[in-house]
N, C-alpha and C positions, 0 to 999 in steps of 0.2 A: 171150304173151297168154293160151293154155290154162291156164297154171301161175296166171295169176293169176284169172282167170274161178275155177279149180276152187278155190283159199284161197278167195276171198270167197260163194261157195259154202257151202261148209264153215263161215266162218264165220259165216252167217248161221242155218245150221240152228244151231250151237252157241247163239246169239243167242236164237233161238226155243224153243231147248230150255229154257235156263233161264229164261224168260220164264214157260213152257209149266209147268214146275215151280210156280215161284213163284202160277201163277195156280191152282193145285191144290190149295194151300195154302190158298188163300181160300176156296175151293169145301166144306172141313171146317169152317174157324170159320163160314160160313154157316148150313151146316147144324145146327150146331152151337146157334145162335141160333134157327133156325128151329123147330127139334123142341122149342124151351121152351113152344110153343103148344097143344104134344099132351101135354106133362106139368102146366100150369100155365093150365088152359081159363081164369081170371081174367083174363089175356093179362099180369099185372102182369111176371113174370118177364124177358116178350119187350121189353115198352114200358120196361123200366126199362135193358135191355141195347139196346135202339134209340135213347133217348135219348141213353145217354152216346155211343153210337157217331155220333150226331148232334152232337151239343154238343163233344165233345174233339176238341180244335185237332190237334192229333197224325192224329188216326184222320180228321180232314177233309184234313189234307196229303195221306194216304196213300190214301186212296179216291180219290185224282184219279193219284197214282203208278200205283194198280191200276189205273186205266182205262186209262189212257197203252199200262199194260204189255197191256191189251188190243187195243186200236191196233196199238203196235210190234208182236203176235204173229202178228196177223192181216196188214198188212201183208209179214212178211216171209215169211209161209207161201202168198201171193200170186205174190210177186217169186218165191221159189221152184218156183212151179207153172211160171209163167211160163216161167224158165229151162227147166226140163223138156220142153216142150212145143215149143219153140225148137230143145234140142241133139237132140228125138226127134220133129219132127214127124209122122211115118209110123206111128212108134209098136214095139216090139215083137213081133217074131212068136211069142217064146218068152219068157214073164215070168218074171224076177228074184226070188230067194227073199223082197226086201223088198216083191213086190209078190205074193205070193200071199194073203195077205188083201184079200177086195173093199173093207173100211173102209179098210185103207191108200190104194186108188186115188180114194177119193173124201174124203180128209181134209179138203182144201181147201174142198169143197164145205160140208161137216157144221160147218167151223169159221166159216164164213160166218153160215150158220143159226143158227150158235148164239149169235153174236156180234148180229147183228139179232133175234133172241127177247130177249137182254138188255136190250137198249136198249128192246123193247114192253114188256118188263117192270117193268124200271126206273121206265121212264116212266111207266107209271099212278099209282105214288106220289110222283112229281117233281111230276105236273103238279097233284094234288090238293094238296100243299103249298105250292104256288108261290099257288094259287089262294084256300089257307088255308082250305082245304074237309073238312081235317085235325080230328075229333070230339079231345075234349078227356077224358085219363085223370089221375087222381087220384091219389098215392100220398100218403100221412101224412109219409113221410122226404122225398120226394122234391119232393111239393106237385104244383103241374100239370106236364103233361106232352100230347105227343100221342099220340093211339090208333094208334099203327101198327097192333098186334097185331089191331084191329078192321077198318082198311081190308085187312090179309091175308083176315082172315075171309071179310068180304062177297065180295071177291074169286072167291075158292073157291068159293063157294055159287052159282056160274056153272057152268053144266056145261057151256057151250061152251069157257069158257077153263081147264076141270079137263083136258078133251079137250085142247084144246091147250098145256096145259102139262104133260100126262103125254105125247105125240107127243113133244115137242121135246126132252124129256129123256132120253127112250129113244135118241135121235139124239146126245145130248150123253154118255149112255152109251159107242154103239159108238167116237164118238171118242176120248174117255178111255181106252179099251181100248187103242187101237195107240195112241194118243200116250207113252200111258206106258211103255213098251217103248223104244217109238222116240229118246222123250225123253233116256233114258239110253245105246244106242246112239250115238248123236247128239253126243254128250258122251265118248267112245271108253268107257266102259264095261260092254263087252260080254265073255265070257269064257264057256268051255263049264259050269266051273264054274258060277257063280251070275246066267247069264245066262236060266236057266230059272225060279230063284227071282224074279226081278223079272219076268218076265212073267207067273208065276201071282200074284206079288203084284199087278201089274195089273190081271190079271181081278178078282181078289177086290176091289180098290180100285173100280174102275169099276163093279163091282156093286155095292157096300154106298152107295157114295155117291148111283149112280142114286135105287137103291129108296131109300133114307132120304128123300131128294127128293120120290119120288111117293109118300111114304106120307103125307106131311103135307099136300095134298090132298086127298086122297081118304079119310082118315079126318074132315077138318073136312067135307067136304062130305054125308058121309053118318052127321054124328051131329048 
């Protein structure tokens, strides 16, 4: 019974690790999309790379895979607390080298928040296109289109919701930081050798991709 509790175990952080990857992955081509709005104020750049990511059947398949794989990550990073909490009710008197980071003990929590910030996020431009409240952008090759790049704008120009979307990013920061370490642990590659390169490559990741994030608030909302 132990032997098998401890594989599925095991292999659900494996599960959740390369979920946890994969979902990392997104987080660059996002941003990636998102910073066309600080080089190309026109917003043409953003709404022409928002359309196709709207209109192409491919990229609609797989936006429902990436959420799914948001679901499965979040669920199994649940089940796994769960378990924790179960085989340690009392808890520790003396913590574990995987637990002397305070963000590692509260990962569960952070990935919660972050997962319901998505979905408030998501949602404001779900429910304005649903409602076809969606302003209308022009391009000569392209012909009509919708203004995404304009419902971001207005967005931003909210300082409640700059506040609260530079807060929750800074949250989705410290996550990023011990997941990505973890992530690879997790997946047995771990080694004296170059077990230190991938957690400073963490830190660096988890920083650039934070700030890249809040800088594209906070530069639309104060120019």
């Amino acid at each position: 019974m132990s032997g098998t509790f401890s594989y599925s175990s095991i292999t659900k952080k494996i599960w959740m690790s390369l979920f946890g990857l994969f979902l990392m992955t997104f987080l660059v081509v996002h941003l990636g999309i998102n910073l066309l709005l600080l080089f190309d104020p026109s917003r043409e750049l953003f709404n022409i790379a928002a359309h196709f990511m709207g209109t192409n059947p491919a990229i609609q398949i797989f936006q429902w895979v990436l959420f799914g794989g948001f679901i499965v990550h979040i669920i199994l990073g649940v089940i796994l607390q769960i378990q924790n909490w179960m085989a340690r009710p009392k808890g520790y008197k003396i913590s574990g080298t995987s637990e002397d980071s305070i963000f590692s003990r509260y990962m569960i929590y952070t990935g919660i928040i972050i997962f319901i910030f998505l979905v408030i996020h998501l949602g404001n431009f779900f429910v304005l296109k649903m409602q076809g409240a969606v302003p209308e952008f022009h391009h000569e090759g392209a012909g009509h289109m919708e203004d995404m790049g304009l419902l971001v704008v207005n967005l931003f120009k909210s300082t409640g919701y700059v506040i609260f979307y530079v807060v929750l990013l800074l949250i989705m920061g410290f996550h990023l930081d011990h997941a990505f370490q973890s992530a690879f642990q997790s997946l047995g590659l771990s080694h004296l050798k170059y077990t230190p390169f991938i957690k400073g490559f963490g830190h660096f990741f988890a920083i650039v991709i934070t700030a890249g994030y809040i800088i594209i608030p906070l530069v639309i909302h104060f120019t």
